[in-house]
C-alpha positions in Angstrom: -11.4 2.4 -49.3 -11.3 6.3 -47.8 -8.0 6.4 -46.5 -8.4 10.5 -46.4 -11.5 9.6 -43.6 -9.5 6.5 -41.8 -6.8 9.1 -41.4 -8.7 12.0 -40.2 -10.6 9.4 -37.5 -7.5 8.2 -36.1 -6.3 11.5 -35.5 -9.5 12.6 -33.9 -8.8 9.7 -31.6 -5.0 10.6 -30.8 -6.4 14.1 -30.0 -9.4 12.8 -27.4 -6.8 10.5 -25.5 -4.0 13.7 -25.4 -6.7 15.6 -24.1 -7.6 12.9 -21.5 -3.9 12.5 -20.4 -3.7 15.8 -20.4 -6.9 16.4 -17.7 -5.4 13.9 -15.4 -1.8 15.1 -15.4 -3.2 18.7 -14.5 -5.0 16.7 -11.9 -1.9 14.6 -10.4 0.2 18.2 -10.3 -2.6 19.9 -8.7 -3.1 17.0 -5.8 0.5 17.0 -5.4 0.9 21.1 -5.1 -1.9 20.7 -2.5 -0.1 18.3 -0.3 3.4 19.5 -0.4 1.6 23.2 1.0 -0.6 22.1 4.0 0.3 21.1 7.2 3.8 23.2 7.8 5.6 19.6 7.8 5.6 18.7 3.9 3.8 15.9 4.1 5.3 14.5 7.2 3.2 12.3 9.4 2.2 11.0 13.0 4.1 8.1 13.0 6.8 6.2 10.3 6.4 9.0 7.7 3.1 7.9 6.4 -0.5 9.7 5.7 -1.1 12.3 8.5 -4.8 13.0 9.3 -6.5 15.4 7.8 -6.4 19.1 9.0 -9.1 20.8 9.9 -10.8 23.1 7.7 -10.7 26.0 10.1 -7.7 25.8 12.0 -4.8 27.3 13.3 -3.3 24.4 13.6 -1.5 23.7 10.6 -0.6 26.9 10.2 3.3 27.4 10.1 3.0 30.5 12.3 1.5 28.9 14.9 3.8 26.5 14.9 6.4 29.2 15.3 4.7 30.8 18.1 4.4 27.7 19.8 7.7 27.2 20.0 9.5 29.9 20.9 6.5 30.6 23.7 7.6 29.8 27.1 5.9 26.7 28.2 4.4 27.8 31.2 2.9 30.8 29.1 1.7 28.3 26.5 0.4 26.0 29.7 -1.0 29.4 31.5 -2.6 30.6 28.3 -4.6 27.6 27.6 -5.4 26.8 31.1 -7.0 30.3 32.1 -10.3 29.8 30.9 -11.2 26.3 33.0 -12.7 27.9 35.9 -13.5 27.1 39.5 -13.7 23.5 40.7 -16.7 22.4 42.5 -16.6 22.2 45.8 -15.3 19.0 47.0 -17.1 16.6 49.6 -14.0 16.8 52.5 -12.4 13.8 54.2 -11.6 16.1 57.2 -14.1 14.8 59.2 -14.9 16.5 62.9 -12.4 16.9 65.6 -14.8 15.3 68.0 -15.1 12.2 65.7 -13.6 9.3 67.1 -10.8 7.8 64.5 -12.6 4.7 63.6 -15.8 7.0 62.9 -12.9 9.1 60.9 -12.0 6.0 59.4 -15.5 5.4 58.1 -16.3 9.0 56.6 -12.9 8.5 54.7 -14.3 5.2 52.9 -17.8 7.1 52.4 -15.9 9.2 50.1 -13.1 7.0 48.7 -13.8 5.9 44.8 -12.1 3.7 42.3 -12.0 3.5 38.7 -9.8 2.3 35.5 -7.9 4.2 33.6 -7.0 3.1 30.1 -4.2 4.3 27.6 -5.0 3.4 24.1 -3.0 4.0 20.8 -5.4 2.8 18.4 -3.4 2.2 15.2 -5.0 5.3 12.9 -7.0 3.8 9.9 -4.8 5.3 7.6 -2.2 2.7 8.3 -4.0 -0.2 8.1 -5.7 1.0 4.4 -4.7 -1.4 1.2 -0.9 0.2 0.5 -0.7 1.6 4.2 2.5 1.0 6.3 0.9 -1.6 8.2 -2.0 -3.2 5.6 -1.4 -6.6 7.1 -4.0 -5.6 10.0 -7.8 -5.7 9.9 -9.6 -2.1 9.0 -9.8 0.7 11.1 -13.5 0.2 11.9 -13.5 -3.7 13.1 -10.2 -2.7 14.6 -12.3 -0.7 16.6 -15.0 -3.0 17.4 -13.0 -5.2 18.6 -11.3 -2.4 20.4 -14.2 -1.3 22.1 -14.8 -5.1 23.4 -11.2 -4.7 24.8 -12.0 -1.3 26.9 -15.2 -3.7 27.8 -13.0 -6.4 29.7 -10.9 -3.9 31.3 -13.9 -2.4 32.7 -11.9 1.2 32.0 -13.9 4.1 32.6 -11.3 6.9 31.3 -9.8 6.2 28.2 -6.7 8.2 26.4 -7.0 7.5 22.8 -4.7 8.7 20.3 -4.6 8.1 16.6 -7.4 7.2 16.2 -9.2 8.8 13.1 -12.9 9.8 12.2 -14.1 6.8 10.3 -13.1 4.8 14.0 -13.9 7.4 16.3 -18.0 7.0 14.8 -17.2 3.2 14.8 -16.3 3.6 18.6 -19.1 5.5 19.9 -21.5 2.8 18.3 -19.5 0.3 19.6 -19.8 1.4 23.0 -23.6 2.4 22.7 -23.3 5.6 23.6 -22.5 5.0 26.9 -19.2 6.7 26.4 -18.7 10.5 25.5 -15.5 11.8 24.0 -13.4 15.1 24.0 -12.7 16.8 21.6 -14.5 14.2 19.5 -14.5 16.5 16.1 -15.0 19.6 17.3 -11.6 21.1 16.8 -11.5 19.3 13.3 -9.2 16.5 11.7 -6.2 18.1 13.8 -7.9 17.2 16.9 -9.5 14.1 16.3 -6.3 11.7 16.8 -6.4 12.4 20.6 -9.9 12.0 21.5 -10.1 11.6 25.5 -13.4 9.1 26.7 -15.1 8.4 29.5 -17.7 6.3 30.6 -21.0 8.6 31.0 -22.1 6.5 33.7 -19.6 7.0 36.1 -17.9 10.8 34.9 -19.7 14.0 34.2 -17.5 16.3 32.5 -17.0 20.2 34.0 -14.1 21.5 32.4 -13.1 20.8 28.6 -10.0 22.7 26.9 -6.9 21.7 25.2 -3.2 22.2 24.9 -1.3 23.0 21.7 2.0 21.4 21.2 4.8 20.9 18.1 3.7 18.3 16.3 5.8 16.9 13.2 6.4 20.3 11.7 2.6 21.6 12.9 1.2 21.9 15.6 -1.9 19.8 18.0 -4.1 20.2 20.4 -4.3 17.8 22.8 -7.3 17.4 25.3 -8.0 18.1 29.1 -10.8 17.6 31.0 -12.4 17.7 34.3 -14.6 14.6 35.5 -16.6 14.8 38.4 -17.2 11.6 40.0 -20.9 10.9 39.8 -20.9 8.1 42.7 -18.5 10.6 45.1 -19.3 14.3 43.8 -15.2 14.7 43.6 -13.0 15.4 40.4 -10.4 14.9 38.6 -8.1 16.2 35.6 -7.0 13.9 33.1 -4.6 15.0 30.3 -4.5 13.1 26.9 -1.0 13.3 24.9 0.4 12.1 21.9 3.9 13.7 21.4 6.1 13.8 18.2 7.8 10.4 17.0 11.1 9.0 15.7 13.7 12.3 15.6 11.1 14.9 16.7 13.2 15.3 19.5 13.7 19.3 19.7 9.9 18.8 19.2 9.0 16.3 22.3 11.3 18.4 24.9 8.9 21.5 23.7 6.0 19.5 24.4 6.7 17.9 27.8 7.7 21.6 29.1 4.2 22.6 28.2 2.6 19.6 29.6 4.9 19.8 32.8 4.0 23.6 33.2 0.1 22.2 32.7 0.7 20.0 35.4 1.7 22.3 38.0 -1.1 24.8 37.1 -3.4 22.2 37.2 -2.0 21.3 40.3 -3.1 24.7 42.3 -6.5 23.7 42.0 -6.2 21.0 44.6 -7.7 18.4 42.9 -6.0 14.6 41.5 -4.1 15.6 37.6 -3.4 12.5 35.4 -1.6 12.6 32.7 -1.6 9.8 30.2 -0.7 8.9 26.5 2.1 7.6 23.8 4.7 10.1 25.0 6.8 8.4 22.3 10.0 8.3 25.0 10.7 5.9 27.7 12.9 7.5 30.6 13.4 10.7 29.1 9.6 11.5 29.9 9.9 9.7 33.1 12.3 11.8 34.9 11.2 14.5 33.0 7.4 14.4 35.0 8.2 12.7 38.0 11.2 15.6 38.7 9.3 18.4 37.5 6.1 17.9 39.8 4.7 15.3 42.0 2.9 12.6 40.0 4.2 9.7 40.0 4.2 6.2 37.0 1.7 3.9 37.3 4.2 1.4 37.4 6.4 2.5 39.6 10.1 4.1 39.7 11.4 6.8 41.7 12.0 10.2 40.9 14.7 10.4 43.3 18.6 11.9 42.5 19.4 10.1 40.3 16.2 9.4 38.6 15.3 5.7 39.0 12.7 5.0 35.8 10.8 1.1 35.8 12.8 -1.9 35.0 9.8 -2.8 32.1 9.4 1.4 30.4 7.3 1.4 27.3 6.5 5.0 25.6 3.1 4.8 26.5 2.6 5.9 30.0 0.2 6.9 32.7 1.0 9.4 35.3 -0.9 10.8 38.5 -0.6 13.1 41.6 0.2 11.8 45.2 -3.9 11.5 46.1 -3.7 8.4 43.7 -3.0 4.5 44.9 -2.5 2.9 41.7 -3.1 -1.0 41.7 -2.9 -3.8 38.6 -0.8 -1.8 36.5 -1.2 -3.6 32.9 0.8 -3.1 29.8 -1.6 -6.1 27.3 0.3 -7.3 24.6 -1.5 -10.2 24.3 -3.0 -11.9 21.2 -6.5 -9.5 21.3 -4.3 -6.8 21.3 -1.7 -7.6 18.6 -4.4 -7.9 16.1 -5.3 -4.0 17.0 -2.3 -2.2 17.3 1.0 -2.2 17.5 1.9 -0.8 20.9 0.8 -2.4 24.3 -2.6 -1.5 25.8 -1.5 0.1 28.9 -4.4 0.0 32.0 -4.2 0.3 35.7 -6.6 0.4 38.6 -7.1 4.4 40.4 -8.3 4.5 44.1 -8.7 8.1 45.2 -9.2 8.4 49.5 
């Protein structure tokens, strides 16, 4: 027996697996070097402390200087900054009618113009979370979470939608689901950082003639989240509607930074004289209450009064839809019912719009 060549081939095999382990450790540290550096938070996440979505490739906004600017910017500077690009509106169809017109034919030319719609405020439950090992693997996957989603939106008959979390694999899932009837904003045009707060609308109803975006602290980084303009097909008019998704958990230095920017957004979007929504998982119940019904005129889909003191809802979740004065809000819905437990893991909030 060669014991010289038995010895020689085992210790050609000990050297091929060192150099095997050796690959992958270089590997693991290089993966794990990679994550602690991007995203200015050190790995921390949208919601719970779990996987965060991935950044862009070509973005300011996980850049840790941008997060500084951000935050010691005045908000109305941040507000005024991202707001001064949107614009003229179009010009409205009026509901001021003739002085020689009788009232009831006053009454009439009012109604000619009046529209109604549903609004929808959605947090989807990002795909991440629901992957084998995820914080919340005990749910379906993203994408039939989304189908079934989209089904959801259906029944509602919701022709704006404020989505948030979602992530790319669901936000493809939802715009087959829907058949294209729906477009979204910024869908993935402002990269991975953007996609979690998508804003939808039905393409049948809403033309869109304003997109932009506000950037806010997010979990040590920073987010843009989406406004738009939708002109009323049916009635020519418009609308704003802001998407949100502020910070979670302790983030709290960070969600009083972003609802001055979104307050100061308000009341520039307010000079343009058309209806401003505002609408998303502010991830607070009556601090962002009093917070946007003191600071500017809209008003909760669900009611409360902004008086002194502040009087928030009896029933507050942190997902909320607000709008300005021009806006009767009817059927005010927060669904936590079994089609939506096997979704998500906030309420579905909807209500009714009629604009006069």
């Amino acid at each position: 027996m060669n014991t010289t060549g038995g010895s020689r081939e085992r210790r050609n095999t000990l050297a091929t697996v060192a150099g095997v382990l050796a690959i992958v450790l270089v590997v693991v540290v290089a993966n794990l070097v990679a994550r602690g550096g991007g995203g200015g938070g050190g790995g921390s996440t949208e919601r719970r402390s779990s996987q965060a979505a991935p950044a862009a490739a070509s973005s300011d906004y996980d850049d840790p200087a941008a997060y500084d600017a951000i935050t010691s910017t005045a908000p109305d500077q941040v507000a005024a900054d991202a707001l001064s690009e949107r614009g003229a509106v179009a010009p409205q169809p009026g509901l001021r009618g003739s002085k020689k017109l009788a009232s009831a034919a006053e009454k009439i030319a009012r109604a000619g113009v009046s529209y109604s719609f549903t609004m929808t405020t959605f947090n989807l439950l990002g795909s991440q979370h629901t992957a084998p090992g995820g914080d919340a693997d005990g749910y379906a996957p993203g994408r039939i979470r989304t189908d079934w989603a989209a089904a959801l939106i259906a029944s509602y008959g919701s022709s704006v939608v404020g989505l948030q979390e979602i992530q790319a694999d669901q936000l493809a899932s939802l715009g087959a689901a829907t058949s294209g009837t729906f477009s979204f904003y910024p869908g993935t045009s402002l990269g991975g950082a953007g996609i979690p707060q998508n804003l939808a609308w039905d393409n049948r109803v809403w033309r869109p003639t304003y997109t932009g975006q506000l950037t806010i602290p997010f979990v040590g980084t920073t987010r843009p989240q989406p406004i738009v303009r939708l002109q009323n097909i049916a009635s020519g008019r418009e609308i704003y509607v802001i998407n949100i998704h502020n910070s979670p958990n302790d983030r709290q230095a960070e969600r009083n930074q972003a609802i001055a920017i979104e307050v100061a957004a308000i009341q520039q979007l307010r000079k343009d004289g058309i209806p401003v929504f505002i609408m998303g998982d502010f991830n607070e119940r009556d601090r962002t209450f009093c917070s946007i019904t003191g600071q500017t005129d809209l008003r909760a889909a669900n009611g409360g009064s902004s008086g002194t003191p502040c009087q928030p809802p009896g029933a507050m979740r942190i997902d909320w839809i607000f709008g300005s004065p021009e806006a009767q809000f009817t059927g005010y819905v927060a669904d936590q019912g079994p089609a939506v437990r096997r979704i998500t893991d906030h309420a579905v909030v909807s209500t009714g719009v009629t604009i006069s």
